[in-house]
N, C-alpha and C positions, 0 to 999 in steps of 0.2 A: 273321617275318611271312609270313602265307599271303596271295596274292593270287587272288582267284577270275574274274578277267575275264573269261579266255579261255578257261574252261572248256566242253568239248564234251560231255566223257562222264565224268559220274558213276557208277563203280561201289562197288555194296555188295555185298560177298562174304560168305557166312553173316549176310544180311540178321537174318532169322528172329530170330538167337541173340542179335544186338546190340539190336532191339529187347525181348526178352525178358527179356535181362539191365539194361536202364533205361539202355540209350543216348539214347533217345527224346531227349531235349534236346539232346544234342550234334548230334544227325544234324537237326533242326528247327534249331539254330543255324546252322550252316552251308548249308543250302537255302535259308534266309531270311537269309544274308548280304547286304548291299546289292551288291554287285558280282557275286554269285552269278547267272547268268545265270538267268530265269526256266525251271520247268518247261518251255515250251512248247520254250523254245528252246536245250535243253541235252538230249542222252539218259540216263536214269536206266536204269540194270541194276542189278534185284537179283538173287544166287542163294543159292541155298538144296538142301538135302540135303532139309530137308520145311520146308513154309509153312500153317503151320494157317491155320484160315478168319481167325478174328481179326488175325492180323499180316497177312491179304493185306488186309484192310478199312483196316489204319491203314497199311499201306503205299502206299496210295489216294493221302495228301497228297501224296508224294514222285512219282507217276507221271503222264503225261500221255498218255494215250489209248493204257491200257497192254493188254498181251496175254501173260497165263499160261499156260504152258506145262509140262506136267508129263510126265513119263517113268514108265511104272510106276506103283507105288500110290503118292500122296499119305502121305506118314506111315511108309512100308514098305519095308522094302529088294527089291532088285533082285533077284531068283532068276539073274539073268544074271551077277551078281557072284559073284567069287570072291577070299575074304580069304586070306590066306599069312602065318600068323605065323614069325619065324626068331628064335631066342635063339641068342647067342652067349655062352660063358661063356670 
């Protein structure tokens, strides 16, 4: 049994991919748990690698007087990134 009391800080990590993928009710159960402390009075974090406009609009319910922040292109990777693949055989 999960207890949601004293919760302070909701985070959703790879927000984007979970509602994408038809989390949408699990993550709406839980926010609207009865012990779940209201939006106002809990901080919700979501992140994301990219947040299309759509998932930031239904990410709406979950936030409370929220502020988007984005690095770089929206949707694009990073030119300041550098990938390193290593195979070991």
């Amino acid at each position: 049994k999960v207890a949601f009391d004293d919760v302070r800080y909701l985070v959703l990590d790879e927000a984007d991919r979970m509602l994408d993928m038809g989390f949408l009710p699990e993550i709406q159960r839980i926010v609207n748990a009865a012990q779940m402390p209201a939006k106002g009075k809990r901080q919700t974090l979501m992140f994301s690698a990219t947040f299309p406009e759509e998932v930031q609009e239904l990410a709406k319910e979950f936030l409370d007087n929220s502020l988007f922040l984005s690095v770089g292109i929206v949707g694009g990777a990073s030119a300041d990134v550098t990938q390193n693949f290593f195979f070991f055989f």
